[in-house]
Structures are given as C-alpha cells and as structure tokens.
C-alpha positions, 0 to 999 in steps of 0.5 A, spaced: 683 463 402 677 462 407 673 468 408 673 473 413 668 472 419 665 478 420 662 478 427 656 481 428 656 482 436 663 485 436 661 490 432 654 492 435 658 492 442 662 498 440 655 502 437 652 499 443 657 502 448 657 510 444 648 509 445 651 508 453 655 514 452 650 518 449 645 516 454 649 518 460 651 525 456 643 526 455 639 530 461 633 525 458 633 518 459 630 514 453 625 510 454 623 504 449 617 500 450 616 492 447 609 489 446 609 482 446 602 478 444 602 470 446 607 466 448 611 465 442 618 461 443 622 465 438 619 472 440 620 471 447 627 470 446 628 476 442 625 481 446 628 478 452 635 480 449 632 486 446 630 488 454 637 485 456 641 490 451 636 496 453 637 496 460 644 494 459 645 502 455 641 505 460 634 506 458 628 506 460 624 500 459 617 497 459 614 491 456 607 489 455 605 481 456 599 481 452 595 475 451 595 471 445 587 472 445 588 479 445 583 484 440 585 488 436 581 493 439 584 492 446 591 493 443 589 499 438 589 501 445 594 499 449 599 502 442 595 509 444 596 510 451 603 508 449 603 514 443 601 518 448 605 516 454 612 522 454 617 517 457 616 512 451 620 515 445 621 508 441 615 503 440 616 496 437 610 491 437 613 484 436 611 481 430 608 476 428 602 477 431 596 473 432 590 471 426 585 476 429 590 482 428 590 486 423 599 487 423 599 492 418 593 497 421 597 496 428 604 499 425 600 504 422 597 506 430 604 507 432 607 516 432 611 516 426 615 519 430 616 513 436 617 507 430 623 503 433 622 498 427 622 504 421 615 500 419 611 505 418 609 508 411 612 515 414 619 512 415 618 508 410 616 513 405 622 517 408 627 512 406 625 512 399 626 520 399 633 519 400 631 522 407 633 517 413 629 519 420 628 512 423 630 506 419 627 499 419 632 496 424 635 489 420 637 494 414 641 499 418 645 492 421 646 489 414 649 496 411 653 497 417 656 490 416 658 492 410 662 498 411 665 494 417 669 491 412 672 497 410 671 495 402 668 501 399 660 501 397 660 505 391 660 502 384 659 496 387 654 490 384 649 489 389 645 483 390 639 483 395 637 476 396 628 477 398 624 483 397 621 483 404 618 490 407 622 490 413 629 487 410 629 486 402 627 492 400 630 497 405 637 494 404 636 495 398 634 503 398 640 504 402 645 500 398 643 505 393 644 511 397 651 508 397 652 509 390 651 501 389 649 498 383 642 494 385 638 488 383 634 485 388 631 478 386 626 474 389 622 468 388 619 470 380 626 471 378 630 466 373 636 464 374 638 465 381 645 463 380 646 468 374 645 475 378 648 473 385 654 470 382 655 477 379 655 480 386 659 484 390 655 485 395 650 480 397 645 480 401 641 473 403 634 475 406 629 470 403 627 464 409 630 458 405 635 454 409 642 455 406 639 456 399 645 460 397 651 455 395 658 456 394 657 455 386 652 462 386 657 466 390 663 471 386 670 470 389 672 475 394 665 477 395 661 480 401 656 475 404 651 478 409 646 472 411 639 474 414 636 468 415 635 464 420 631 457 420 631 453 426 632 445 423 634 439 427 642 441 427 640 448 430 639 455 426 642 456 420 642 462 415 639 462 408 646 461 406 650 455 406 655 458 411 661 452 410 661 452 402 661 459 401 666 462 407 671 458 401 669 463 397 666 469 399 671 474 401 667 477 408 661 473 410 656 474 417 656 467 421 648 465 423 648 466 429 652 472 431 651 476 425 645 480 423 641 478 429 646 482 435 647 488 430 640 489 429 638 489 436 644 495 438 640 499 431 634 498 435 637 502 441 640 506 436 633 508 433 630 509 440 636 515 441 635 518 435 627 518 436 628 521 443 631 527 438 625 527 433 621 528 438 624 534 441 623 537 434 630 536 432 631 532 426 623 530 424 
C-alpha cells in the first residue's frame, strides 16, 4: 500500500493560522527583519515566501537588500542596529553568504534572544540542555511532520540521514527528547543501507539528489525528506521520492513538505522571541 502523503503546506496552514491568532490577541505586533546579501536566485525566492507569510500572520516586517560586495564590517553593523532596534524581535540573515563574509561570526552578532533561525551557540547550547527557547527552524518542522502522523516517537529507531548544524544534529537532539532511539549517519558511515533499513523514523538531510532508494527504507516507515536539489527535471529531494512512497508508511513530498513547514516555525520563533525578550521564557 502507497504511503501516506504528509502535506507539509497544510499542516503549516493551521500553526500558521494559530500565529494569526495569536498576533491579533497580542497588545504588541511582532517584528521579523531579514538580510539578504547579493542576489542569489534561490534565496530570493525564499525570503520572498518568507516576507509573503509574515506579512500574511500580521507581523511586522523589514527586509535588508544588501550588496553582494558588502564588507563584513558594514553588515556587522547593520545586524547591530537591528540588535538594538525594539520593533525587531526576530532576526534571520539569509545564508549562504557571500566569500569575504565570515557566516559563523555574523550568527554570533546576533542577540541570542532575537535568533529566528535558533543559530546561535546560545540556542544551540540550549537545545542540547534539553531547554528549548529558539530552535533551529527546519528541526522544529521535521519534528512536528512527525508527530503530524499521529504515530507515537517514543522507543522508536530513528535515523537522522546528515549531521548538519542547522538541520542533522538539532532533529536529532529532538528526536531524543521524544524518547527515540538515535543514529545519526553521514558521509564516513559504512554501510549506509544497514542503519536506514532499520529506521522508523527516517530523516533525509544530506544534499544528495535521491540518494535514499526504496531498498533502504522499512516497510511502514516515517519518511521526512529535507532535501532540495535542483536538476534538469526540476526539484527533488534527497530521497528517491516515487520508489520509496511503495514502501514507507508517511512520507514529505518535495516540494510541499519540509520547506512550507519550516517557514510557518520561523514565524512562530519570531512570536516566541517577542516573549523572550520581555523576560518571560529567557
């Protein structure tokens, strides 16, 4: 029996419509500001949908079109004024950045209480104490995808396909704190097929054009695909999508899965920062 399709726009549409809510009962409007370096195709794209949904919730929003020739100096600068700027409550600086930039020391310059992403070694820090405050966006949608199912996390085998900062090693941090059982493989690993085949729960984060076949997947398995590679027949994910839905038991389409479920926790992180930054949860 083919797998069940897990739509990752329609659950984001309902934790979007509760940030609508929510927004609307607050007596203060949530603002979000994104910086953009150069004129990437692909993260234009993204940070449009992105000022598309924030606006649509009811935030406020500020977009930073910055040159691609920028100096790392001058963008140092321009994350401080936003630091300290009090209609700003979440901050997200588009990556990848531009070779004369320093990505790791401009995620650091951002207030660990404003971090939309969850990138900073204070949040990441966090999440490995087993105290969520602001998690990294794509981990979050990877969990809730999860449980979207309906299928109970704890004892489960879990596979975390990548090992990634920003996705691998979060998802897998939280899979823990559901009580799953952990593996997380990567590029050194032997035998690939071994590990995934006995997964549950199998999370797909590796940038390798449908590198996961339906002969690596457990029948009835939870498939959640983050990948994303352009190719001559357009986007596909890091699994191998039509061979694998005939055996997992839930599987993410790409697109249409991860991507619009990362957005709606983005949102989400900007509304818990504006809390955080009032004392309440920081």
């Amino acid at each position: 029996m083919p797998a069940k399709i897990i739509d990752g726009k329609k659950v984001a549409e309902k934790f979007l419509k509760d940030i609508n809510k929510n927004i609307k009962q607050s007596k203060e409007k949530p603002g979000l500001a994104i910086v953009l370096v150069g004129k990437n195709p692909a993260s234009e794209i993204y940070v449009n949908f992105k000022e598309k949904k924030a606006r649509e919730v009811g935030l406020y929003f500020k977009r930073f079109n910055l040159d691609k020739n920028v100096s790392q100096d001058g963008l140092l600068r321009i994350i401080d004024d936003i630091n300290q700027n009090r209609k700003i409550h979440g901050v997200i600086v588009q990556l990848p950045l531009p070779d004369q930039i320093d990505e790791t020391l401009v995620v650091d310059s951002i207030l660990p209480h404003k971090d939309a992403d969850g990138f900073t070694p204070v949040n990441l820090g966090s999440l490995v104490n087993d105290d969520n405050r602001l998690v990294p966006a794509t981990a979050r949608a990877c969990l809730e995808l999860i449980k979207s199912t309906g299928q109970k996390i704890a004892g489960k085998n879990a596979v975390v396909v990548g090992r990634s900062t920003i996705v691998g090693k979060p998802t897998a941090l939280l899979l823990l704190q559901e009580n799953a059982t952990v593996t997380v493989c990567h590029s050194k690993t032997k035998n690939l097929k071994e590990h995934t085949k006995n997964a549950d729960i199998l999370v797909v984060a590796c940038g390798k054009a449908k590198l996961i076949k339906k002969d690596m997947v457990k029948p009835g398995a939870i498939v959640i695909d983050v990948g994303i590679n352009r190719t001559p027949n357009g986007l596909v994910g890091d699994v191998d999508f039509d061979g694998v839905k005939e055996v997992a038991g839930y599987i993410t389409p790409v697109p249409g899965g991860v991507g619009p479920m990362t957005i709606a926790m983005l949102l989400d992180n900007t509304l818990n920062a504006m809390e955080i930054g009032k004392g309440v949860r920081f």
